[in-house]
C-alpha positions as CSV (number, residue, x, y, z in Angstrom):
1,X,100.9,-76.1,-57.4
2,X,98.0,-74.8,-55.8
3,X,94.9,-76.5,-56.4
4,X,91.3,-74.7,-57.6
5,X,89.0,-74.5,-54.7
6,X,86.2,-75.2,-57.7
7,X,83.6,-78.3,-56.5
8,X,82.1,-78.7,-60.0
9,X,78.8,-76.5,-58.5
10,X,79.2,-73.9,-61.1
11,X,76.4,-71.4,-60.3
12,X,76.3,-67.8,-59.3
13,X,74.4,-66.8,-56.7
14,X,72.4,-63.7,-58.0
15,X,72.2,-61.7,-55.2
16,X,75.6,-62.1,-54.0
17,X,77.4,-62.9,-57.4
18,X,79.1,-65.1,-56.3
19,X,79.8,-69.2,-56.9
20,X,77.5,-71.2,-54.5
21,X,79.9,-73.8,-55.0
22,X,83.0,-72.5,-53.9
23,X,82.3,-68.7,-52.7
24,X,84.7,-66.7,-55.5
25,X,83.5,-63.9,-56.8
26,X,83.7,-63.7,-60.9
27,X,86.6,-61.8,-60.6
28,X,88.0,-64.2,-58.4
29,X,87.6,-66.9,-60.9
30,X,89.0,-65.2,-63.9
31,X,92.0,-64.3,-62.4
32,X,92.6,-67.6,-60.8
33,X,94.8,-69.2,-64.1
34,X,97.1,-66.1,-63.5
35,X,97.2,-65.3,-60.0
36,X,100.6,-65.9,-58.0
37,X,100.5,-69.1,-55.6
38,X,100.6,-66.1,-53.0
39,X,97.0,-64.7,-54.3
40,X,95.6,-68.1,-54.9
41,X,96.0,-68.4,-51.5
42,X,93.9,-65.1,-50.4
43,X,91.3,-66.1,-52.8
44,X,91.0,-69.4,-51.2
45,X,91.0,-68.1,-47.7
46,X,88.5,-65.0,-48.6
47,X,86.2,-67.6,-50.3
48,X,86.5,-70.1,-46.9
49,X,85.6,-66.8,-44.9
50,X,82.2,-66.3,-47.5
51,X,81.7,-69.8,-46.2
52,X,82.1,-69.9,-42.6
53,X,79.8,-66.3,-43.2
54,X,76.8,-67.9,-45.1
55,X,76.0,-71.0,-42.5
């Protein structure tokens, strides 16, 4: 099982619309319930890339 990358900082970022907590988009979190371990790990890895991006 694949753990949610979710840090309890549940607040979109308006200009980017996306969590400053754990960088997924909306989308991103919506889907992540359903999502195959195989796209869990793309969200995960596109949200660590928003990361590395923003500092």
């Amino acid at each position: 099982m694949i753990e949610s990358p979710c840090i309890n900082i549940c607040k979109l970022d308006e200009a980017t619309g996306l969590c400053v907590g754990c960088m997924r988009s909306v989308d991103e979190i919506r889907s992540w319930r359903d999502a195959t371990p195989e796209q869990k790990l793309a969200i995960i890895e596109a949200a660590r890339q928003r990361g590395l991006q923003a500092a």
